[in-house]
Every structure is written in C-alpha cells, then in structure tokens.
Legacy VTK file of the C-alpha trace (Angstrom):
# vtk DataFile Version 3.0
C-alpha trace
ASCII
DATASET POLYDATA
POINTS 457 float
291.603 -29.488 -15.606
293.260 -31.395 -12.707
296.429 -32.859 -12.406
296.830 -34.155 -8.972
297.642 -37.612 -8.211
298.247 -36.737 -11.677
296.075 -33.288 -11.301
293.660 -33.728 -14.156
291.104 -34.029 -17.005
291.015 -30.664 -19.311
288.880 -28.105 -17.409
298.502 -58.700 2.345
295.744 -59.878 -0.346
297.061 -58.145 -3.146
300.202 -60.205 -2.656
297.937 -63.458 -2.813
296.742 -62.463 -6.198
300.361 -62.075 -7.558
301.783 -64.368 -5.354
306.047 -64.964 -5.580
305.967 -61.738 -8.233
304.183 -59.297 -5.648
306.620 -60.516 -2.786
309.786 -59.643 -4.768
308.164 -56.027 -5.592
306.884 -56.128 -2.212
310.666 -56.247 -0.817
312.043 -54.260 -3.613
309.907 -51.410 -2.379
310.269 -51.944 1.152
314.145 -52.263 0.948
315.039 -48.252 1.676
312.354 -47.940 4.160
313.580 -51.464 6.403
314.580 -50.553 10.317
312.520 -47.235 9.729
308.706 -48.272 8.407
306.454 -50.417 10.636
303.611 -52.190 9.145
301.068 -50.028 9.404
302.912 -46.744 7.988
301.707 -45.284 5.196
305.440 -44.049 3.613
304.561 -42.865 0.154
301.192 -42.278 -2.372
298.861 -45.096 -2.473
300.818 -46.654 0.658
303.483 -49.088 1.469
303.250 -50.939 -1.662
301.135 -48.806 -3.957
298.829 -50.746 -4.510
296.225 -49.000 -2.570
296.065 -51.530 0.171
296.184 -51.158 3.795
297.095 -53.880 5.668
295.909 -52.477 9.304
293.546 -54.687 11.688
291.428 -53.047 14.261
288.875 -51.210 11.831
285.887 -50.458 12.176
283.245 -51.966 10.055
281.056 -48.946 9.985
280.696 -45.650 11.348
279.150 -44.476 14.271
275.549 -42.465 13.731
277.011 -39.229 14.687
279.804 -39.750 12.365
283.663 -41.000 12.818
285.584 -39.241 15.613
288.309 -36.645 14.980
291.491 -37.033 16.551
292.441 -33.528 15.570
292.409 -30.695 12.870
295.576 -28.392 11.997
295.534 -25.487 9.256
297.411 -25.958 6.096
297.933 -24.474 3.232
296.894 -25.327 -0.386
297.430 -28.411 -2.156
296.341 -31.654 -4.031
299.285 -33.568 -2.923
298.473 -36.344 -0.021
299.892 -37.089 3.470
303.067 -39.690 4.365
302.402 -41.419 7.731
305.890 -43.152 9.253
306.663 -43.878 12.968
304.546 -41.540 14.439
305.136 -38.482 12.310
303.313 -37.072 9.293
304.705 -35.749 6.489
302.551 -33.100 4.312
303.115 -30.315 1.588
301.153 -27.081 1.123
301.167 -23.586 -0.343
301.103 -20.519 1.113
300.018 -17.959 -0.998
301.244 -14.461 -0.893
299.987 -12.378 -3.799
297.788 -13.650 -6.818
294.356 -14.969 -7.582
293.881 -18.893 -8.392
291.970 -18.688 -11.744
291.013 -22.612 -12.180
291.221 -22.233 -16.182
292.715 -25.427 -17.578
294.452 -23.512 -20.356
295.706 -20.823 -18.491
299.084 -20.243 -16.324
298.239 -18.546 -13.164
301.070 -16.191 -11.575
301.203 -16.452 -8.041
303.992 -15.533 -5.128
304.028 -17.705 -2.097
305.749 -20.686 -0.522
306.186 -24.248 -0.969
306.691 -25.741 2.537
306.981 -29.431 3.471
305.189 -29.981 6.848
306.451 -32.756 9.922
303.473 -33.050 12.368
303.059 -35.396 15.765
300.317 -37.998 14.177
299.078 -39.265 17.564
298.405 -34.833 18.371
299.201 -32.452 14.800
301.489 -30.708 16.839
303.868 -28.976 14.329
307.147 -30.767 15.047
309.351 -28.785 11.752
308.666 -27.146 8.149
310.689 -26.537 5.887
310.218 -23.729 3.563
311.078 -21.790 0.310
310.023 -19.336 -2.030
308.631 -20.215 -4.769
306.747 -18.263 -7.565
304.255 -19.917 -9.560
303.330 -19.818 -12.768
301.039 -23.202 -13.754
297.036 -24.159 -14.013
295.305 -25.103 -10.905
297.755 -23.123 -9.051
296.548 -23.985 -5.248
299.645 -26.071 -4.523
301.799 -29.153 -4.052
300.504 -31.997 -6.192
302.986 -34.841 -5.232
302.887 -37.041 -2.248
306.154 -37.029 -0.086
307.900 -40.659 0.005
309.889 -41.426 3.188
312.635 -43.635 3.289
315.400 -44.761 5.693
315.183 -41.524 7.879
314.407 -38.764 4.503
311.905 -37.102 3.037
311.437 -36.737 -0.767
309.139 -34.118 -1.612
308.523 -33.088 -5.457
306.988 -29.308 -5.322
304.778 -28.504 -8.552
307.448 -26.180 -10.390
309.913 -28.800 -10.015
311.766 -28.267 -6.863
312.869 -31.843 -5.739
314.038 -31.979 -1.839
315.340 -33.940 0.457
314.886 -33.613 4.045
315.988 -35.350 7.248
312.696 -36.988 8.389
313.760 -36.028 12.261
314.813 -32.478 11.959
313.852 -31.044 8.402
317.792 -30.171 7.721
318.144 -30.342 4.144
320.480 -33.372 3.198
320.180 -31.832 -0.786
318.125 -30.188 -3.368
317.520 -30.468 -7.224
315.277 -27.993 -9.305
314.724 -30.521 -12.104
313.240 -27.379 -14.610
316.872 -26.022 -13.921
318.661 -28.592 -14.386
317.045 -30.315 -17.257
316.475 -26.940 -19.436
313.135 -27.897 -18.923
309.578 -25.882 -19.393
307.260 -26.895 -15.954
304.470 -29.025 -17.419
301.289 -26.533 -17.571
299.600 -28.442 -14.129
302.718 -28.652 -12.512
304.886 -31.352 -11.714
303.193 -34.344 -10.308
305.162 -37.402 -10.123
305.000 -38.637 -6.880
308.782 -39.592 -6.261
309.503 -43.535 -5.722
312.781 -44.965 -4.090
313.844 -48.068 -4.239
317.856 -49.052 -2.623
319.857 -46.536 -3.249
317.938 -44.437 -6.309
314.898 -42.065 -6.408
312.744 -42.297 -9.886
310.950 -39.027 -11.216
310.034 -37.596 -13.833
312.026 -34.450 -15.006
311.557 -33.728 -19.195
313.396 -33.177 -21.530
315.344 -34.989 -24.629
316.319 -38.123 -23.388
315.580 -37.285 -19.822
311.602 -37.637 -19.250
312.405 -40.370 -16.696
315.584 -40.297 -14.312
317.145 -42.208 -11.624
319.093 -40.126 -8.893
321.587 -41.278 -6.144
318.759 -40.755 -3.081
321.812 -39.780 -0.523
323.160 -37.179 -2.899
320.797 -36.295 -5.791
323.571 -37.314 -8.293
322.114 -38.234 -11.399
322.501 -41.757 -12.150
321.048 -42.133 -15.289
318.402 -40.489 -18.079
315.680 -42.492 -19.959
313.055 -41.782 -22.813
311.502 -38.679 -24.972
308.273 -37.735 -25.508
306.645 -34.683 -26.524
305.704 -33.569 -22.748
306.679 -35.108 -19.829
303.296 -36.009 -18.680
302.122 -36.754 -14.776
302.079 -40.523 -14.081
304.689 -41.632 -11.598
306.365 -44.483 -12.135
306.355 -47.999 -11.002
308.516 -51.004 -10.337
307.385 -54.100 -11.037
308.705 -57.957 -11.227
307.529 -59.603 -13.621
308.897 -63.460 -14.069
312.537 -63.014 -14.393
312.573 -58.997 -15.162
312.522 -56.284 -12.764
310.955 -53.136 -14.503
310.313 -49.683 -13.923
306.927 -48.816 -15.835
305.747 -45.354 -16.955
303.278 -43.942 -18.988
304.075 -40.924 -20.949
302.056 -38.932 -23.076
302.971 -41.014 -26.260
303.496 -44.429 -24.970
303.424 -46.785 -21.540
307.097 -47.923 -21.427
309.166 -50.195 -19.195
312.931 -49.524 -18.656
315.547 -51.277 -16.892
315.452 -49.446 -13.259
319.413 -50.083 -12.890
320.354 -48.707 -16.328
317.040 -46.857 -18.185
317.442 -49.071 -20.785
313.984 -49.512 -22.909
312.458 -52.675 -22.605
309.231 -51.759 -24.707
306.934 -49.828 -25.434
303.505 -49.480 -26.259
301.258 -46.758 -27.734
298.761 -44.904 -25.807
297.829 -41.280 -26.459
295.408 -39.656 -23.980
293.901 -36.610 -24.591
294.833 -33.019 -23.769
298.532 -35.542 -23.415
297.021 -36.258 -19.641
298.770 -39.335 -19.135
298.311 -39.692 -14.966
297.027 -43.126 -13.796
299.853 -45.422 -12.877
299.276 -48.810 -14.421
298.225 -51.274 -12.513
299.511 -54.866 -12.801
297.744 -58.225 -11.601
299.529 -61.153 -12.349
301.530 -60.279 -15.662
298.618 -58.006 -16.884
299.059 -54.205 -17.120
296.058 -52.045 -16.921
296.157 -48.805 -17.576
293.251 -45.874 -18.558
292.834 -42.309 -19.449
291.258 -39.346 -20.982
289.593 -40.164 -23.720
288.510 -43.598 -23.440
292.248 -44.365 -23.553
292.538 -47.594 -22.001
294.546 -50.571 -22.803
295.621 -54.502 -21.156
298.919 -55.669 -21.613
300.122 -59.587 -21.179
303.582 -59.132 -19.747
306.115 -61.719 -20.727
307.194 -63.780 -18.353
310.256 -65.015 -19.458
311.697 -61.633 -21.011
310.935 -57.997 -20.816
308.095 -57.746 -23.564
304.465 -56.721 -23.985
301.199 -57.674 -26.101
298.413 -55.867 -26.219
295.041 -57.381 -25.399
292.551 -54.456 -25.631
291.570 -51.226 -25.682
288.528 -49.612 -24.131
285.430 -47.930 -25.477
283.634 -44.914 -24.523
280.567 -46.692 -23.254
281.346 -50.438 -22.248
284.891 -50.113 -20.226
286.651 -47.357 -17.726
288.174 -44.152 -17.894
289.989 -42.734 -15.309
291.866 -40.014 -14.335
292.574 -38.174 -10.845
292.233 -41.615 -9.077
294.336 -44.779 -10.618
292.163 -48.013 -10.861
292.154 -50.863 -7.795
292.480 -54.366 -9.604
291.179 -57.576 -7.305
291.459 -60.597 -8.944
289.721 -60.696 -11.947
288.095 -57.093 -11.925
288.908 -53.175 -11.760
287.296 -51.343 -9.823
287.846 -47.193 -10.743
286.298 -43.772 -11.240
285.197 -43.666 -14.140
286.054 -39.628 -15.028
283.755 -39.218 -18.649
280.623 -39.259 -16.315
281.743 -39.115 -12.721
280.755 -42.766 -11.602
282.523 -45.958 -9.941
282.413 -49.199 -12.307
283.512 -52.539 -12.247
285.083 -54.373 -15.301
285.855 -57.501 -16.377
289.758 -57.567 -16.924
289.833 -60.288 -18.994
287.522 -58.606 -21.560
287.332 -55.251 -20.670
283.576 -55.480 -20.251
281.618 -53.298 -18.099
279.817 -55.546 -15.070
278.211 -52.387 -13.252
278.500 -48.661 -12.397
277.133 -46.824 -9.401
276.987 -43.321 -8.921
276.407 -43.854 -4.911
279.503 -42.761 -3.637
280.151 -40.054 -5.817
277.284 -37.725 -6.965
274.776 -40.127 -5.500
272.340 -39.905 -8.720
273.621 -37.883 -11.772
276.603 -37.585 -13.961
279.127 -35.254 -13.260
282.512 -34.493 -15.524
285.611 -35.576 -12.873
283.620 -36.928 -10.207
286.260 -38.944 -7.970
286.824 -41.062 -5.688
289.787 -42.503 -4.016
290.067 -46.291 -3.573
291.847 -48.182 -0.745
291.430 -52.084 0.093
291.259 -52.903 3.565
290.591 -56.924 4.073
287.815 -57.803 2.784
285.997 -54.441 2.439
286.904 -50.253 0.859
287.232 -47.244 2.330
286.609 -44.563 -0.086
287.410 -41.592 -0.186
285.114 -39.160 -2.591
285.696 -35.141 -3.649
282.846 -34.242 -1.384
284.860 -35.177 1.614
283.015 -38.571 2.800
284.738 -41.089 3.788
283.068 -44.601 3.018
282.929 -48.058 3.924
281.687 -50.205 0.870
281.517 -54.192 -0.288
282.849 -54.262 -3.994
282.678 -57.324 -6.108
281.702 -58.369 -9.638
278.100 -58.372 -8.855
277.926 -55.091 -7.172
278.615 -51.847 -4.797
277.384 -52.482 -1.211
277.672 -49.399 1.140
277.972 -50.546 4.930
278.798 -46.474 6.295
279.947 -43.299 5.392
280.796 -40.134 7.300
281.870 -36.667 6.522
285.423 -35.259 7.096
285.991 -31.989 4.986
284.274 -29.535 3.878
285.350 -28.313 -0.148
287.571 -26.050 -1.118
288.902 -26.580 -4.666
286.694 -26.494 -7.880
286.543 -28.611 -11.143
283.940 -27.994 -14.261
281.649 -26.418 -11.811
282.290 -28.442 -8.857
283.464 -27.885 -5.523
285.411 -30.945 -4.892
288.486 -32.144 -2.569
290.730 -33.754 -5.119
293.706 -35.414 -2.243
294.599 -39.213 -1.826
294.734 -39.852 2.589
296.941 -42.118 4.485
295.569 -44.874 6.186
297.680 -45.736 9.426
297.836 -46.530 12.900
294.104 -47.307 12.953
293.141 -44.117 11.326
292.830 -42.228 8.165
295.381 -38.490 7.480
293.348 -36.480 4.730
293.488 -32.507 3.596
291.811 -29.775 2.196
293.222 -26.522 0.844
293.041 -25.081 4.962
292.816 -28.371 7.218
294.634 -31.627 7.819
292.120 -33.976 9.298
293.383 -37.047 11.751
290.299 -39.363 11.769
290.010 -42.450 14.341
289.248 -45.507 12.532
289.560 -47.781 15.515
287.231 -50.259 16.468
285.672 -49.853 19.982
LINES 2 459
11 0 1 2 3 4 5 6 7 8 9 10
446 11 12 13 14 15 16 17 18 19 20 21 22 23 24 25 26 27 28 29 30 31 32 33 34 35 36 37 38 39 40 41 42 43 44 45 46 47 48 49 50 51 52 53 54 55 56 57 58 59 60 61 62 63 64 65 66 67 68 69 70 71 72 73 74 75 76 77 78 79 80 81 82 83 84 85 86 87 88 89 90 91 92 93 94 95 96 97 98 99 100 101 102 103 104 105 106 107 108 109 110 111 112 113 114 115 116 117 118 119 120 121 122 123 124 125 126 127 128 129 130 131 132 133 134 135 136 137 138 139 140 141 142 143 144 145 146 147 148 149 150 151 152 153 154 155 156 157 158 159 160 161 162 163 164 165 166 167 168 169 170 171 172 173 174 175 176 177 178 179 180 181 182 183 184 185 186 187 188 189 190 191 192 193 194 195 196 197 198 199 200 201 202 203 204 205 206 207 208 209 210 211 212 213 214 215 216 217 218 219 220 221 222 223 224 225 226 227 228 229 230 231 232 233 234 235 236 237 238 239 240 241 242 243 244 245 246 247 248 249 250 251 252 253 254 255 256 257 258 259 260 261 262 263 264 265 266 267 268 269 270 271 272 273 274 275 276 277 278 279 280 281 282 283 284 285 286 287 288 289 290 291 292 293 294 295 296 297 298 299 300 301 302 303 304 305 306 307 308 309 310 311 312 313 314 315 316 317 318 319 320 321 322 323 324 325 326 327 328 329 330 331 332 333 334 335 336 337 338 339 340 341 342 343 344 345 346 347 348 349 350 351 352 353 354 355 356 357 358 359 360 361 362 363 364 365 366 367 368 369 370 371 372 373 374 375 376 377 378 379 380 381 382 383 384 385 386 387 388 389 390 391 392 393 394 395 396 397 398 399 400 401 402 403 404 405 406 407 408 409 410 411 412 413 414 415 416 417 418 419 420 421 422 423 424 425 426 427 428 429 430 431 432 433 434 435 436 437 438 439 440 441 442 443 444 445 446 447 448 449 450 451 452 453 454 455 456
C-alpha cells in the first residue's frame, strides 16, 4: 500500500482550455502567494496552479547523451512528500528515524521514534539555510516519512506531517508563527498511511483534511490556525486534498472522500453536492481534475467517474463510470486532462493510457515509461505539461521527455536522477512528485534531494 500524493493502492495552456473559469481559479489560487511567488516558482504540490503545468521557457527538448546535469545533491531524510520551490529557496520535509524497522505491510502500523523536520535549502546551491524540527513518534503503514507537499504563501510555510502535525513556519527564518495537531484537536484516530492532504491556501484560509464527525474537511485562519469552519462525515477521512474550482457563477472547494466526491462552499463548508464513489481499501487519493465544467476523477478499483458541472448553480450529473479493462485507474499520481483526453497511470497494471473524456474510452496504453514491457501492480509515473511536450517523472527515477496525444506516446529523451529506495508489491520504486522551477527540476529519494539543470544550452 501507498499513500503518498495520496500514499497508496493496498500492498498557460491549461488556462486556454478553460478559458475565463481557469483565470478566476488561476487568481483565486495565486491571491496569498502575490508580491512573494514569481512565475516560475513551484509554491505547492502539482505547482502554481495544480494543474500539473509548468509554465517555464528555456527547456530543453531532450537530454544530453551522458544524461542531464546535476546542479547539486544534499542528504535527506525519508519521505514521499515533494519539494516547494519559491524565490530562490526550497522547501522540503523528511524523517529522521531514530529507533524502529519500516515493515512496508499495508495492513500493519509500524512503531517508529524519530523526527519530522521541515527543510529551507539555497535552490541555486542546497546549502541548508534553516530546519525546523520535532519529535514525533510514529505509528502508521509505510512509515518512511512525510507524505504531504509544503504550500508557501505570502512569506509561510504550511507543512502537514503524516501523524497530523500541521505547522506553520516563517518562510525566511523557520520561526514558528503557530501549530495545530489536527489528531489532537479533532479526537481523531491518524488514518492508517498517514495524513496526506497536501494543505491548499487560498486569501486568508488554509483547507485540510482533519476527520472526524462533521469535521473531515476544515478551513483555518492561515495567520493564526483558528478554525474557521468544519465540513462533511465520512467513515475515514481518506487522502485526496482538496481543490478550488470556479465553475460558471460558483466558486467550490472539491474533495473526494472515501464515500463520496463532494463540493462545499470554501467561505462557509456548506454542501453543494455530492456524488457517490467508493474506492477500494476506502483509498480515495487522486484529486479530481476539472476541464471545462467536467470533473474527472479515478481510483482503486476501477473507480472512476465524469461529472458535468452546472454552470449556472452548484450541481453535478454523472456521465460515466469506468471499467476494469477499457478506461483508467489511478492512484499515487492524479490524471493530466488536455483538451479532450486524460492522460494517467493507470495503477491495476502499471501502464500510462490515454482516454477519451467524452466517453471514457481507452485510445492507447504504453508501458514505455514505466516498466518498459510488462505489467507491474503500482507502476507510476508523475505527469507535468510543459508547452507543447511532458516531463515525466517515473518510480525508477528517470526523468522523461515525451509527445502525448490521442494517437500516441512519443519519447524524445530520458535520463536518470535517483537511484530507489522505497518498495511497493515487490518493487523498488521512488514514489515523490518534483518541482519544476527556475529552469530545472527539485526531486527526492528517502537519502538525496536532487537539483537537476533543465536549461537549454
């Protein structure tokens, strides 16, 4: 099992597509990061939007024959969660393991003593510039660390640690500005892979997830950590984050638990609607994905569904649901939508397809940058649009340049970056999301962060 960008499975063109919608979620996202973000930072999971698209010029177009250069390597601790990248600095969060043996059994609690520590490093050098640090025991599956991304915002740093411990840090010095331990707090149990939820702030609230009866999904004051208010119940709190989006005249914050994808009001929690969607093993991690006013989202299972957004009110229909052999289902990585297709790992057997969205049709699947020729349970890969082409990042470590489109996978270079150090269903995989910024790409390990120069010469 894996939770990490949702850790699991049991063992500027994006704005064209949407056009006026993606703008307004475009600027509600970018509000608490304006006079502190430049374009080409990567602030938060899945980048500056999350949508998975970078936005940088500059890049290469393929890699050299004796592979991309490295800017630099620095030791870290464990972790699935992924690196921030904002003016100059990046932000990261490991584990440091004192006592206890990482026994990768999805239905098993591992006990561990260590540290959670949230890492500032120079980007341009990964010179340490401050950490922050405090104990914290573990007891959850796929114990090797941190699975949330931090988000940065308007000088602060929001990191999520995986029992629950929800910080925030000046970005400049590391002083802690306050501190929530949601389990605590909430009279909560910590989900069995951790907490996962990669925090989102928009103005003056942070989003998470935090459990609990009438409290899965909360909003917090981001300068104080004040509650603000509590939203929705399920049976377990799950690991998707959430996600705004504007959709016609609505604003909504969307979030898939393990019972249902919902969409609240994100200055109340108020329920808009909901729809049902059970994934197995109640793995709900892939944040859905919206293109135009359709909602994708997919998981464990063959658990995937379409939604047609109203336009005019807060309000969903349901246009279909996948199948096990002709559709997607993925898990560790959420899907990339362009236009008319999705492009995503498909986690049953470990390869990358494309799919019609209208339909929900398979158009092609590839195991080329992910096993190369054979099925394999979890195989992933990490998507990220960058003009016209992908870089991909797979759980072997390669990073790849690739051509996607309805008619098939193209692969124009690839080059390897880390070396494995975590384990799925017999696997030795690297299961962590990079940053893309300031011509290069910011990705880690369980022992390195690698800085790799992207830059075209």
């Amino acid at each position: 099992m894996t939770a990490r960008n949702g850790v699991a499975e049991m063992h500027w063109e994006r704005i064209g597509q949407l056009g006026g919608l993606a703008v307004l979620v475009l600027l509600a996202l970018a509000e608490p990061m304006a006079g502190t973000v430049t374009a080409d930072d990567w602030p938060q999971w899945m980048g500056p939007t999350r949508n998975d698209v970078w936005a940088e010029t500059g890049v290469v177009e393929t890699f050299p024959a004796g592979g991309a250069p490295v800017k630099w390597r620095v030791p870290v601790g464990g972790g699935y969660s992924g690196p921030a990248v904002v003016q100059g600095k990046v932000y990261l969060t490991d584990y440091q393991k004192q006592s206890g043996d990482v026994a990768n059994d999805p239905g098993t609690r591992t006990v561990l003593q260590g540290k959670e520590r949230v890492l500032c490093l120079d980007a341009a050098t990964g010179k340490e510039l401050w950490k922050y640090e405090y104990d914290c025991p573990y007891q959850i599956s796929y114990a090797c660390g941190p699975r949330a991304t931090p988000t940065v915002a308007e000088g602060t740093v929001y990191a999520l640690g995986a029992e629950g411990h929800l910080t925030a840090l000046s970005a400049e010095t590391g002083m802690v500005v306050w501190s929530v331990h949601l389990p605590t707090v909430y009279k909560v149990e910590v989900p069995i892979w951790g907490y996962t939820s990669h925090p989102l702030v928009v103005g003056d609230k942070l989003f998470t997830l935090a459990g609990g009866e009438g409290s899965l999904l909360v909003a917090l004051d981001r300068k104080t950590g004040k509650e603000v208010w509590r939203s929705l119940s399920a049976s377990e709190i799950g690991y998707c984050p959430p996600t705004l989006y504007q959709v016609g005249r609505t604003t909504q914050l969307v979030l898939w638990h393990p019972e249902s994808i919902n969409s609240v009001d994100p200055e109340t929690g108020k329920p808009f609607w909901s729809v049902p969607l059970v994934p197995d093993y109640k793995m709900s991690i892939t944040a859905p994905q919206l293109s135009g006013n359709k909602l994708f989202t997919s998981g464990i299972g063959n658990k995937s569904v379409l939604l047609e957004l109203d336009e005019g009110r807060p309000a969903a229909k349901e246009l279909w649901r996948g199948q096990r052999v002709d559709g997607v289902q993925c898990v560790n990585s959420s899907p990339v939508i362009v236009g008319d297709t999705i492009y995503a790992s498909n986690n049953d057997s470990g390869d990358l397809v494309a799919v019609d969205l209208a339909s929900g049709k398979r158009l092609w699947k590839t195991f080329e940058p992910t096993t190369g020729d054979r099925r394999a349970k979890g195989a992933t890969v990490f998507l990220t649009r960058n003009g016209d082409r992908f870089f991909l990042a797979n759980d072997q470590g390669d990073l790849i340049i690739a051509e996607l489109s309805r008619a098939g996978y193209t692969e124009r270079g690839r080059t390897h970056v880390l070396e494995t150090t975590g384990e799925a269903f017999g696997r030795s995989v690297v299961w962590s999301h990079p940053a893309y910024s300031g011509q290069a790409a910011f990705w880690r390990n369980d022992k390195e962060l690698v800085c790799v120069d992207l830059k075209t010469r």
